[in-house]
N, C-alpha and C positions, 0 to 999 in steps of 0.2 A: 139276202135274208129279209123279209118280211114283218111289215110293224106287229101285226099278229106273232110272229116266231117271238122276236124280242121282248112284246110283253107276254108271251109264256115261261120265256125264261127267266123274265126278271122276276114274277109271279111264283114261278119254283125256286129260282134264288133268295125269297124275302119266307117261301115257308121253309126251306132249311135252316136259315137262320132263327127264326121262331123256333125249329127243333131244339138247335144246340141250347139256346135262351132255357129250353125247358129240360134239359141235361142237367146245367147247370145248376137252375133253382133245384131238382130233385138234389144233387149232391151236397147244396146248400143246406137242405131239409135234412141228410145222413148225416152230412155233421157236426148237426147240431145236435140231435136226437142220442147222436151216438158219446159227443161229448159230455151231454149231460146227464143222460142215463143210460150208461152202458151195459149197468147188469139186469135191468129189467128190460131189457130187447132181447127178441126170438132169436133163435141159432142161426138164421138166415140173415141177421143183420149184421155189419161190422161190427168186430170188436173195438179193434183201432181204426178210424176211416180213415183211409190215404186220398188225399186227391190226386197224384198220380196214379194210380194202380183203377179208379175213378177212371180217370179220363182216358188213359189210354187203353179202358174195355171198350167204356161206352161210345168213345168217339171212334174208335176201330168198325163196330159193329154197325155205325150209324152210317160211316164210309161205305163198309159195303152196300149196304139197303140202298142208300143214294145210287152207289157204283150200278148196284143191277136194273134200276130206274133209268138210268142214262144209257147204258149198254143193249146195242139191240139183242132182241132175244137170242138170236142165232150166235151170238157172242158168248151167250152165260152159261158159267158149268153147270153138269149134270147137276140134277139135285140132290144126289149123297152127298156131292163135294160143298156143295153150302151148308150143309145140315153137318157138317164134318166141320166146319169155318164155327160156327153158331157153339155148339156145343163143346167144342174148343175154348174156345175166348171164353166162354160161362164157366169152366169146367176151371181155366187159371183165375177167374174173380172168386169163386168160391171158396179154394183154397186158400184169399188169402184176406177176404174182406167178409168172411162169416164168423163164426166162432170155433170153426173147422182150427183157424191161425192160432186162436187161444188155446184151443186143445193141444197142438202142437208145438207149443210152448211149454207142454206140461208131462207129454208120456214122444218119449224117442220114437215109437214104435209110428205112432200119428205122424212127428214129425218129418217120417220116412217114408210116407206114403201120400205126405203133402209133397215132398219134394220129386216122388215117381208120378204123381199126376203133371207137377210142373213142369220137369225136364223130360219126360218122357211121354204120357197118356194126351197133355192137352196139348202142347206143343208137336208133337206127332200128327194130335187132329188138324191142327191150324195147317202143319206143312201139305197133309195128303190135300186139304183142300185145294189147293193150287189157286187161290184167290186175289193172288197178286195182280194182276188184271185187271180187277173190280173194285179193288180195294185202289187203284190207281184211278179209275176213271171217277171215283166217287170224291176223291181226295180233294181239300181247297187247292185253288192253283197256287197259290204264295208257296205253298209247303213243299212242291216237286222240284224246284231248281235245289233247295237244301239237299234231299235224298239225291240228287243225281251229281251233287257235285264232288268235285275230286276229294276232297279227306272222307268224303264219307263211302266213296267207289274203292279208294285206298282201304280203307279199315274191313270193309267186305270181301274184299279179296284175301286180305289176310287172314279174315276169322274162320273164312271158307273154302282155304287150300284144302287139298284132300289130304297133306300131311300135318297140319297145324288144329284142323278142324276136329280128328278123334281125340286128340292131343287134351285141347280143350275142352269138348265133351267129356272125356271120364276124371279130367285134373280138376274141373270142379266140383266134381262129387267125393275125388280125395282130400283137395283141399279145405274142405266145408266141412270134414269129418276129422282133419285130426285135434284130436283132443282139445288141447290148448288152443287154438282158432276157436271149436267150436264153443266151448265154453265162453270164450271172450266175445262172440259175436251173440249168444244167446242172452249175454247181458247186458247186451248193448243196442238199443233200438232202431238205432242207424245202420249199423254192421249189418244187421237183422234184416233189415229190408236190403242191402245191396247183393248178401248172400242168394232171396228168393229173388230180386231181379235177374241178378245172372243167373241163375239154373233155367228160368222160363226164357231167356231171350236168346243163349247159350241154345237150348233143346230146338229150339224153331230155329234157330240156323243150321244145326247138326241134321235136323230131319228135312229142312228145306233143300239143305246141298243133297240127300239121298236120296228124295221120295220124287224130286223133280220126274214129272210125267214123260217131259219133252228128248229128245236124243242130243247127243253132243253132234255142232251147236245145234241150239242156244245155251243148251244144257252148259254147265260150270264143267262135271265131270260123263264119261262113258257110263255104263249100267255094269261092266266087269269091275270098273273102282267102287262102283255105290255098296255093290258087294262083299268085294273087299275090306271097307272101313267100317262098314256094321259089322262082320264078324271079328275085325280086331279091338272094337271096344267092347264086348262081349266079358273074356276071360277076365279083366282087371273087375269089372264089376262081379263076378262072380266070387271072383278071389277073396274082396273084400267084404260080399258078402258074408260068405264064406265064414271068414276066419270071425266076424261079428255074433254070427247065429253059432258056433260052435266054442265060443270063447269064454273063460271059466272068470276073465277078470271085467271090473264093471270099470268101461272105459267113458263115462259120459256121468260123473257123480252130479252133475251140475242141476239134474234135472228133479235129483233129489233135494239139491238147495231150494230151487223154484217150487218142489212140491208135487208130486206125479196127481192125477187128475184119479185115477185108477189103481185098487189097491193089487198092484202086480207088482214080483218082485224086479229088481234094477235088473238081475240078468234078463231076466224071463223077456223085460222089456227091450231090454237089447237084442237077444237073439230073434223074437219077432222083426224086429228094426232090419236085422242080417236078412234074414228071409224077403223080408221086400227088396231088399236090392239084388237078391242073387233069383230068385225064382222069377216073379213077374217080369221084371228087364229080361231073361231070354226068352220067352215066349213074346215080346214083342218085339224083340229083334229077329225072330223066326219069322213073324208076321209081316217086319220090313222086306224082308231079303224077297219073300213071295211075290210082295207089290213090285220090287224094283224086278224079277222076273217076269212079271205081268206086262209091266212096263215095257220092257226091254221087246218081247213077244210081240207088242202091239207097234213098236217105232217100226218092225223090220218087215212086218207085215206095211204098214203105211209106206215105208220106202220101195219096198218090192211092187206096189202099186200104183206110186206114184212111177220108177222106174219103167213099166208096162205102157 
């Protein structure tokens, strides 16, 4: 390596660190802004500013940008699959660091459509991107012996059997809906945020183990399981939509405590609530099954090639 190489990289290691430095001050400036005047900020600003929820957008998206900087070109994904990454990660900050989060604090029906962007629409995007890669090579090196070490290879494998992984995907959207839970976690600020943590990190493991581009190996699962476990978490959500959007009793009073945002009545806004879980969820599980087809079409075509 070459003095010129070394101070290039030292020179891009001292402006990434200036990056984060400027991360930082910005979410310093959110919340304080948001602390002290929360009601006279735009819909685009947090309500309640998390620094969690903070840092691991902005420091995710900054990993990649670094990631594709470092990465030779011939290395980087297509570019829907970035713009799939990007829009992703925006798509779960906004859900929960705008006012979008307060709204959904206030009418079921929002609230139900916060949580299909989280578990479903942005988490979906994040998986099709297939960014792990990039989001690897952009990563500080302190941080890769934690992700690769054994309790955390252990817990990934668990969360990402093919039989434990549906399991988990549709039990927490029962769990988060019965009544009594839901209530008790809507009034509770903490509950509150570990409820929207697990649905968004829950969905990107569930679409990550199916949407995987690559064949078994390296793949976790084959492309006939990826198919199979998206059409078995299908019916329960539909069920419960189901029984939500057609149901005569008002199962969620709580939201009439807190004050609905919108003069709709408590069924009205439940049955809309039933409708997002049971309609938008199969048309994007239709949409899964496609990809993992596509998928599947492209590995055996590349084996049959490489085979030649």
């Amino acid at each position: 390596m070459t003095v010129t190489t070394v101070a290039e990289r030292i020179e891009s290691g001292g402006r990434e660190w200036l990056g984060f430095g400027a991360l930082l001050a910005v979410g310093a400036v959110l919340w304080f802004v948001c602390r002290t005047y929360p009601a006279e900020l735009p819909v685009f600003f947090p309500w309640e500013f998390s620094w969690p929820v903070y840092l691991a957008t902005t420091l995710g998206l900054a990993w990649f940008f670094i990631g594709l900087r470092r990465l030779p070109v011939a290395q980087h994904p297509p570019a829907w699959r970035n713009v799939c990454f990007i829009v992703g990660v925006l798509s779960l900050y906004a859900m929960v660091q705008t006012h979008i989060d307060y709204y959904a604090q206030h009418m079921f029906f929002i609230h139900r459509a916060q949580h299909f962007i989280l578990h479903h629409v942005g988490a979906f995007l994040i998986a099709l991107s297939a960014s792990g890669s990039v989001l690897w090579a952009g990563m500080p090196e302190f941080l890769k012996p934690l992700l690769i070490s054994k309790p955390v290879r252990v817990f990934m494998d668990f969360i990402m059997n093919p039989v434990v992984a549906p399991l988990i995907f549709v039990g927490m959207i029962y769990v988060w809906l019965v009544p009594a839970i839901h209530t008790r976690v809507m009034l509770d600020a903490h509950l509150y945020d570990v409820m929207n943590w697990s649905m968004a990190l829950d969905g990107i493991a569930f679409w990550w183990l199916v949407l995987d581009p690559r064949p078994k190996p390296p793949a976790r699962i084959g492309s006939g399981i990826r198919a199979l476990l998206i059409i078995a978490v299908e019916p329960p959500q539909m069920v419960l939509g189901a029984v939500l959007s057609l149901s005569t009793t008002d199962y969620y009073p709580v939201y009439q405590i807190c004050g609905r945002m919108f003069d709709i009545p408590a069924l009205s806004d439940q049955h809309y609530g039933g409708l997002i879980i049971w309609l938008p969820g199969t048309l994007l599980s239709l949409l899964a099954i496609i990809l993992v087809l596509i998928n599947m079409r492209r590995n055996e075509e590349g084996g049959a090639h490489v085979a030649a």
